[in-house]
VEXSENU-177497 format. One record per residue (C-alpha): x, y, z. Coordinates in nm, 3 decimals. Example, Ala and Ser with C-alpha at 12.3 -4.5 7.8 and 13.67 -1.06 7.14 Angstrom:
// VEXSENU-177497
(site (1.230, -0.450, 0.780))
(site (1.367, -0.106, 0.714))
END
This chain:
// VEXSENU-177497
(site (-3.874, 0.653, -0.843))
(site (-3.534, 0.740, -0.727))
(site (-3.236, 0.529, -0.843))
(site (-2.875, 0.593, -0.700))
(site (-2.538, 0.474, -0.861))
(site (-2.252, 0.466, -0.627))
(site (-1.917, 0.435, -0.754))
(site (-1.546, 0.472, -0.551))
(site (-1.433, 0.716, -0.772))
(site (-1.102, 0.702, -0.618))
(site (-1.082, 0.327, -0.718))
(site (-1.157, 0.450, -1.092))
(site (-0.989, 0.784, -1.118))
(site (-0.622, 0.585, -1.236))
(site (-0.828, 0.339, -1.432))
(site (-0.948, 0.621, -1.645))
(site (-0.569, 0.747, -1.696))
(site (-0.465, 0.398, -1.789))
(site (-0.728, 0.339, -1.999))
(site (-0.697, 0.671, -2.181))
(site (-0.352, 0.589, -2.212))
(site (-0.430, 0.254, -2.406))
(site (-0.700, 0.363, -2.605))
(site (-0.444, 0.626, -2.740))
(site (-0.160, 0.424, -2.848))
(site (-0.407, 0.156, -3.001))
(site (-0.509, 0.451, -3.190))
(site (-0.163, 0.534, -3.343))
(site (-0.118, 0.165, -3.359))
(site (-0.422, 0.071, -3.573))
(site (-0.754, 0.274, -3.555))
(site (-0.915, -0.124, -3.585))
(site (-0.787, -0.204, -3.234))
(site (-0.857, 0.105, -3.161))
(site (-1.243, 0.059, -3.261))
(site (-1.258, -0.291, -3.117))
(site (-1.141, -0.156, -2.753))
(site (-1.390, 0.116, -2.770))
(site (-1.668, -0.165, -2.792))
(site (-1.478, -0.387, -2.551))
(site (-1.476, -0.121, -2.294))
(site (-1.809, 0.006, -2.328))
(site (-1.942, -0.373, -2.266))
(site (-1.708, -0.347, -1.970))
(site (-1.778, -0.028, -1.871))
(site (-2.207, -0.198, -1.853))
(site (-2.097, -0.501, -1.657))
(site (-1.881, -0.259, -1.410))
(site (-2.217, -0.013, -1.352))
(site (-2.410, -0.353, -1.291))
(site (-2.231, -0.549, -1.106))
(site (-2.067, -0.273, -0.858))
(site (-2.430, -0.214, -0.720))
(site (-2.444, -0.586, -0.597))
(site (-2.414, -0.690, -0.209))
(site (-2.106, -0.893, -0.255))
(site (-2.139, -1.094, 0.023))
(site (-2.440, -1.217, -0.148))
(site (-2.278, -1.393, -0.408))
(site (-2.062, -1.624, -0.086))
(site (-2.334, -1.885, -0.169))
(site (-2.235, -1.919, -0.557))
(site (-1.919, -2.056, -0.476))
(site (-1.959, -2.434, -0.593))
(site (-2.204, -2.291, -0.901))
(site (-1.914, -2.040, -1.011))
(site (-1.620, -2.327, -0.954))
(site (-1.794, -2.590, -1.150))
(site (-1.899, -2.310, -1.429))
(site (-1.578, -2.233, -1.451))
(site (-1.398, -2.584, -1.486))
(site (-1.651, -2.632, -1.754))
(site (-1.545, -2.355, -1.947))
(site (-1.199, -2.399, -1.948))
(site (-1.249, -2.748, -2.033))
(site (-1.454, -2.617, -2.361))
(site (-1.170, -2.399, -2.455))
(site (-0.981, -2.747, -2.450))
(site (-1.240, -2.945, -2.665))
(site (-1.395, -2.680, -2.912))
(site (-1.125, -2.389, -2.840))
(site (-0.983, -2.185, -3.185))
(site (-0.586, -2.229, -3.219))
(site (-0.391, -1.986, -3.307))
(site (-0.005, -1.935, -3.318))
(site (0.030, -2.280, -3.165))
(site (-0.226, -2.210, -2.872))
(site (-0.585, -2.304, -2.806))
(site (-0.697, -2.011, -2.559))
(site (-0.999, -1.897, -2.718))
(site (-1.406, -1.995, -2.807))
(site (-1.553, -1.818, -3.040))
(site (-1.938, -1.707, -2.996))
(site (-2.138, -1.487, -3.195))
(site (-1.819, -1.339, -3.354))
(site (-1.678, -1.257, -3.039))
(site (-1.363, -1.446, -2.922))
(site (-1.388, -1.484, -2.552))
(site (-1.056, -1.630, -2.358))
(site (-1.184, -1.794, -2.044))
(site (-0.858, -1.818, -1.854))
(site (-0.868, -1.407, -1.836))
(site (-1.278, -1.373, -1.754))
(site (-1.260, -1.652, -1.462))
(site (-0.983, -1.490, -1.284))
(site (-1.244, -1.260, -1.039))
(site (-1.524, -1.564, -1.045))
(site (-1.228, -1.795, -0.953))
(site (-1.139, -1.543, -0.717))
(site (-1.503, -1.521, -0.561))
(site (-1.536, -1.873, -0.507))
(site (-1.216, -1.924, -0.372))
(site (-1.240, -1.643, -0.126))
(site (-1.551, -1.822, 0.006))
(site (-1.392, -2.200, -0.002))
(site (-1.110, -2.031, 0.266))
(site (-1.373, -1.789, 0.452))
(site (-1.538, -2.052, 0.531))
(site (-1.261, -2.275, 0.694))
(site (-1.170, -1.935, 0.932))
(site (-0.910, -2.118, 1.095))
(site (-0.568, -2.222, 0.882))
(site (-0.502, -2.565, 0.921))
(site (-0.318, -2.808, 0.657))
(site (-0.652, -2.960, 0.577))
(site (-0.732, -2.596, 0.459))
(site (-0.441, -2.564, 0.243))
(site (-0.525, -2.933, 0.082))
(site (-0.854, -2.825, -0.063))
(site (-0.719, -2.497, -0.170))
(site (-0.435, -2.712, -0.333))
(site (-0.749, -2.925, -0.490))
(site (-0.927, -2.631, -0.585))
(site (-0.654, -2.481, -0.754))
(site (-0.492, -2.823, -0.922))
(site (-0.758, -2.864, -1.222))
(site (-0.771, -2.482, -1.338))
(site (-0.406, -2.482, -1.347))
(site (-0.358, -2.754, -1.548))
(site (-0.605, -2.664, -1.835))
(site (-0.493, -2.344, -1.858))
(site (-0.095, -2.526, -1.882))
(site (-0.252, -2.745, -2.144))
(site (-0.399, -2.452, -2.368))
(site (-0.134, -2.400, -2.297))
(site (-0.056, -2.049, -2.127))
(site (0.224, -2.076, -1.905))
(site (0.256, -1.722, -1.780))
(site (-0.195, -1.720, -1.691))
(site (-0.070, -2.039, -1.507))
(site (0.202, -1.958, -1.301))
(site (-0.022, -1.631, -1.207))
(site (-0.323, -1.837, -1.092))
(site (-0.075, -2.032, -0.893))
(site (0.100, -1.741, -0.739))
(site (-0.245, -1.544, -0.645))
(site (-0.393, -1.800, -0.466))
(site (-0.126, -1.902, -0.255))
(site (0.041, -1.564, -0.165))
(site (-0.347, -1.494, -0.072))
(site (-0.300, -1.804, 0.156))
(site (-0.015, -1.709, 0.345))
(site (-0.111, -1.301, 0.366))
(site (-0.446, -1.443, 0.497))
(site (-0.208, -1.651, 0.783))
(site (-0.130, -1.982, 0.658))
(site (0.215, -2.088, 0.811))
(site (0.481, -2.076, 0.490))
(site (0.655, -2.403, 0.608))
(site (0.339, -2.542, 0.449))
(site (0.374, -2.432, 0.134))
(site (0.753, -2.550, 0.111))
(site (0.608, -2.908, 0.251))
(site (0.346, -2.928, -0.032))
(site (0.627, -2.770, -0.287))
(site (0.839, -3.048, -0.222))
(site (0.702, -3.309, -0.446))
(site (0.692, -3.030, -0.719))
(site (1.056, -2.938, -0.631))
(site (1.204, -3.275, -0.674))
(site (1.017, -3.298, -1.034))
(site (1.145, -2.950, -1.181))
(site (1.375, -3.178, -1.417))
(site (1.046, -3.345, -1.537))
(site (0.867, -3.006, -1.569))
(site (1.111, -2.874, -1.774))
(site (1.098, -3.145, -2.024))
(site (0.700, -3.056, -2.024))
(site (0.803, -2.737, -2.183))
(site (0.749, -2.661, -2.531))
(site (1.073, -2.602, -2.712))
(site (0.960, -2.222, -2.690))
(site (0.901, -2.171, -2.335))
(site (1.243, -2.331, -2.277))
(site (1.414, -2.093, -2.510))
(site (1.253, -1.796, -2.385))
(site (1.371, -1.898, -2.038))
(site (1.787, -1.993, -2.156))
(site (1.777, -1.634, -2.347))
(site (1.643, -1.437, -2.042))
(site (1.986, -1.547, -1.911))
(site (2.217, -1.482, -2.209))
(site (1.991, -1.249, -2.438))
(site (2.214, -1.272, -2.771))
(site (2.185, -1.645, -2.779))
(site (1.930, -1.604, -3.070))
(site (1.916, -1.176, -3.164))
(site (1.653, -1.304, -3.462))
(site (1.490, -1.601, -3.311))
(site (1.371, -1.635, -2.913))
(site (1.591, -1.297, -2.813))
(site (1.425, -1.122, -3.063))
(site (1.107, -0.981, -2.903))
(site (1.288, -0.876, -2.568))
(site (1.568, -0.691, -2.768))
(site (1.322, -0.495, -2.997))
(site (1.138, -0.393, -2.670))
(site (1.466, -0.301, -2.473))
(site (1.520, -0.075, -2.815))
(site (1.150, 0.095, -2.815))
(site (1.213, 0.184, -2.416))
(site (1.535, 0.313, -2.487))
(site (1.506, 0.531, -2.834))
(site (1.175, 0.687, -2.640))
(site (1.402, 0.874, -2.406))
(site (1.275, 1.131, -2.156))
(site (0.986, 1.274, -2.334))
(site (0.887, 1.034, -2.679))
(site (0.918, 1.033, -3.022))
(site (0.527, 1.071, -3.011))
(site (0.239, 0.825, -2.993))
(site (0.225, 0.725, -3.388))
(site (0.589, 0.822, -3.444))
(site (0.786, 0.535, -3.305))
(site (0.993, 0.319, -3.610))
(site (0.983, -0.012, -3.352))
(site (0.605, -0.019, -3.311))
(site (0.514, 0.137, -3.628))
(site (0.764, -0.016, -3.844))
(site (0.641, -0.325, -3.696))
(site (1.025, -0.435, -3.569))
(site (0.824, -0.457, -3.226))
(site (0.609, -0.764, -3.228))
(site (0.318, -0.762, -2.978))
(site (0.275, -0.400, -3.000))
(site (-0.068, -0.369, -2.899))
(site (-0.086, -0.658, -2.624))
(site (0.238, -0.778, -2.453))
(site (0.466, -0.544, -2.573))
(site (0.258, -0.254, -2.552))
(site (0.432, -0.083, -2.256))
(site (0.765, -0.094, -2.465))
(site (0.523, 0.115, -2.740))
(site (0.422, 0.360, -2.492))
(site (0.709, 0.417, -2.345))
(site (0.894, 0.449, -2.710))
(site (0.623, 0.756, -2.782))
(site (0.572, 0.905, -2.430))
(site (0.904, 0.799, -2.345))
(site (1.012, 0.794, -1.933))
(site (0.716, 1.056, -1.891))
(site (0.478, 0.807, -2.049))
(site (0.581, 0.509, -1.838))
(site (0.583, 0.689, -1.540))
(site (0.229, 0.802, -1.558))
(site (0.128, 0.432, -1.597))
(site (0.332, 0.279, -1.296))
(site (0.227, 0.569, -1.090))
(site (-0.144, 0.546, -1.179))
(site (-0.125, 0.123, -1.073))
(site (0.047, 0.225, -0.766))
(site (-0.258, 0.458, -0.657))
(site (-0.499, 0.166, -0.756))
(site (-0.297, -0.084, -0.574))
(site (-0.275, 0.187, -0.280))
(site (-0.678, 0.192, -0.331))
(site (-0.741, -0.177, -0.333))
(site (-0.521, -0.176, 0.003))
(site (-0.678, 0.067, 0.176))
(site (-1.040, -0.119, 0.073))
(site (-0.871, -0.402, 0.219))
(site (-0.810, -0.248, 0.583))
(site (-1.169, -0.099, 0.593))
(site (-1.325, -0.480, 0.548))
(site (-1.429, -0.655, 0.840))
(site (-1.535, -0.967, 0.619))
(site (-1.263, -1.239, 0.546))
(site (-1.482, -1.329, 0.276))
(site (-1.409, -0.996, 0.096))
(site (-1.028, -0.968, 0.301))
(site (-0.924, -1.306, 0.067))
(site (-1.102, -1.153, -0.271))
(site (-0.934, -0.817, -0.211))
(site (-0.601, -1.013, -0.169))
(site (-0.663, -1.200, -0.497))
(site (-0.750, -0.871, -0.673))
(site (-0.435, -0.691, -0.550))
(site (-0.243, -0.997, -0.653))
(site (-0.376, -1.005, -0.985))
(site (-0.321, -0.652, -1.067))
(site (0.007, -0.596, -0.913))
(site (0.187, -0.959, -1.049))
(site (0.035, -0.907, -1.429))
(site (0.186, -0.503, -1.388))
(site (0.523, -0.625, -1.257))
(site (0.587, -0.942, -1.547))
(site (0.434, -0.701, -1.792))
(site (0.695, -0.429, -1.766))
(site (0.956, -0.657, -1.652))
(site (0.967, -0.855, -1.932))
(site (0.961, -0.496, -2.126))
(site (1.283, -0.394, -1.979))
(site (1.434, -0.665, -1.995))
(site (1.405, -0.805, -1.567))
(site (1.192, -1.075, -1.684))
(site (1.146, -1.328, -1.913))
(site (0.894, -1.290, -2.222))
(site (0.541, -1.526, -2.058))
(site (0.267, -1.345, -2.277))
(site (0.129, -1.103, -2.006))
(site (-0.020, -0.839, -2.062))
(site (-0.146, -0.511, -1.896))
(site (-0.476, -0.447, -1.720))
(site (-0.688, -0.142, -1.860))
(site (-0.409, -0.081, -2.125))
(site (-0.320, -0.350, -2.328))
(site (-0.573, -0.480, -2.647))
(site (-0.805, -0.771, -2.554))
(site (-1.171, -0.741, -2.489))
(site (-1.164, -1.056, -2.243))
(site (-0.826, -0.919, -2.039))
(site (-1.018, -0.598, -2.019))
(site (-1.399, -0.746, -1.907))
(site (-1.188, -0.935, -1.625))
(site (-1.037, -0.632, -1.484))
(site (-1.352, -0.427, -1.504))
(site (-1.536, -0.674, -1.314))
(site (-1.283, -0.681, -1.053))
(site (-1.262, -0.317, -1.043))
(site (-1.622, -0.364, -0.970))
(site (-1.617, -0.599, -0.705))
(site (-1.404, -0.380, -0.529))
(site (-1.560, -0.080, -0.563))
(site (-1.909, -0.264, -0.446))
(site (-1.694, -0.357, -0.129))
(site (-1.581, -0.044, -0.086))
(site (-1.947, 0.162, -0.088))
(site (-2.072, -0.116, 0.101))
(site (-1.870, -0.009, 0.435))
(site (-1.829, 0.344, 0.371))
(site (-2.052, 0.591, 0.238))
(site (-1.830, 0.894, 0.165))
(site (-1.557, 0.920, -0.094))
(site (-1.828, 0.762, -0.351))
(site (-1.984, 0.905, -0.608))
(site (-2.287, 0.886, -0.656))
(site (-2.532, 0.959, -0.955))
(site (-2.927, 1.013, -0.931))
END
């Protein structure tokens, strides 16, 4: 009996340099992160060997199953979630904390790619039921309540509207309602979101208080120089001064012990995958996969840019963090499974550049 594994390796060359990368500074972090990753990524690792040998276009059919699954989680994350620092984001099971609003993104992602494929042609009615598909997800993940996971959802999905041809005149039309409320969203803010947002603009408004993580970062970057102080060798991440070293923050690490060098390895190693995902993109025929592709670029390429934005400096602090090199077991699953959605795609209209294991 013959069995054949086929894998874009070109999709998973930088993922391997990113990941390495992480694995590396958890190490010189804490060798328990460290440990916990390892695990983390070889469950991922498992779920990216399975599910990247599934037709894709199978799965179109699953799209009310995986939308209702996934409102259901969330809302258990809201009912029986764990707090922690102020935020319910998290169910425990089996010893395993598992944060929903990170594994939904590609299921979210599937079914919402079919919801559109299926109504080819753009019209307003279109953008209505993408606007009630979207509505409940983002507002229990606001009410966890994670902010930055919320404004992502809402960015993905409707940038993937208008790159799949939705007129943008639309989208202002809808907006409007939202627009004239802003005043009333910003009183829905939690004193620390609104903070977080006046010190982006005037950063020494509170050095020890709501300034304090974006300063400590801006210091790590800078003291790392052109070459590092060395992974394990940096006073802000080691010294602790640095909070968030391993998750949010952990670009500000790297780049504090690999210094520019470091940091340029990562941004160039997303480019290539973003450059991958693209040119998986043009080889589709299927606006089914088209609109998942689109979500997956999105995802990738909006969590990379507020990550290291709000590690310079560029942004303000939203509690992103970085695919394949941040800690988190759930952030990492999520971008595996993507990763292997893509790749699946990818084998499924071309059979060279694969790899392919007997």
């Amino acid at each position: 009996m013959n069995f054949s594994l086929k894998i874009d390796y070109w999709l998973l060359a930088p993922v391997v340099i990113l990941t390495f990368i992480g694995l590396a500074t958890l190490a010189s972090i804490n060798p328990l992160y460290f440990r916990n990753q390892i695990i983390s990524l070889i469950i991922s690792v498992v779920f990216f060997l399975i599910i990247s040998q599934i037709n894709i276009s199978s799965l179109k059919i699953l799209k009310n199953p995986l939308y209702i699954v996934s409102l259901v989680l969330l809302l258990i994350v809201l009912i029986i979630g764990i707090e922690s620092r102020g935020a319910v984001r998290w169910v425990e099971f089996l010893g395993i904390r598992i944060q929903f609003s990170e594994t939904l993104k590609p299921l979210l992602s599937l079914s919402f790619a079919a919801f559109i494929s299926d109504n080819k042609n753009p019209t307003f009615k279109t953008l209505l039921i993408a606007i009630v598909f979207l509505l409940p997800v983002i507002i229990m993940i606001y009410l966890q309540p994670d902010l930055g996971s919320a404004l992502i959802y809402t960015a993905v999905f409707f940038l993937a509207l208008i790159v799949t041809g939705f007129p943008i005149y639309w989208f202002g039309i809808t907006a409007l309602p939202a627009i004239l409320l802003s005043p009333l969203f910003w009183t829905m803010l939690h004193e620390y979101q609104r903070q977080r947002i006046l010190t982006f603009f005037q950063l020494n408004r509170d050095p020890l208080g709501a300034s304090y993580n974006s300063i400590q970062a801006l210091i790590a970057v800078g003291s790392g120089m052109f070459s590092g102080k060395g992974l394990g060798e940096g006073t802000q991440s080691i010294l602790r001064f640095l909070p968030e070293r391993h998750t949010d923050f952990i670009f500000a690490t790297i780049s504090e012990g690999m210094g520019f060098v470091g940091g340029l390895i990562i941004i160039l190693a997303f480019l290539f995958l973003l450059y991958r995902i693209y040119f998986i993109f043009i080889e589709s025929n299927s606006l089914f996969e088209k609109i998942f592709l689109i979500c997956c670029f999105l995802f990738f390429l909006i969590q990379f840019f507020l990550n290291i934005g709000m590690n310079i400096g560029l942004l303000p602090v939203v509690g992103v963090t970085m695919p394949f090199v941040s800690f988190g077991g759930s952030s990492l699953m999520s971008s595996f499974i993507f990763l292997a959605i893509a790749s699946s795609i990818s084998i499924s209209h071309k059979k060279r550049n694969v790899l392919e294991i007997r």
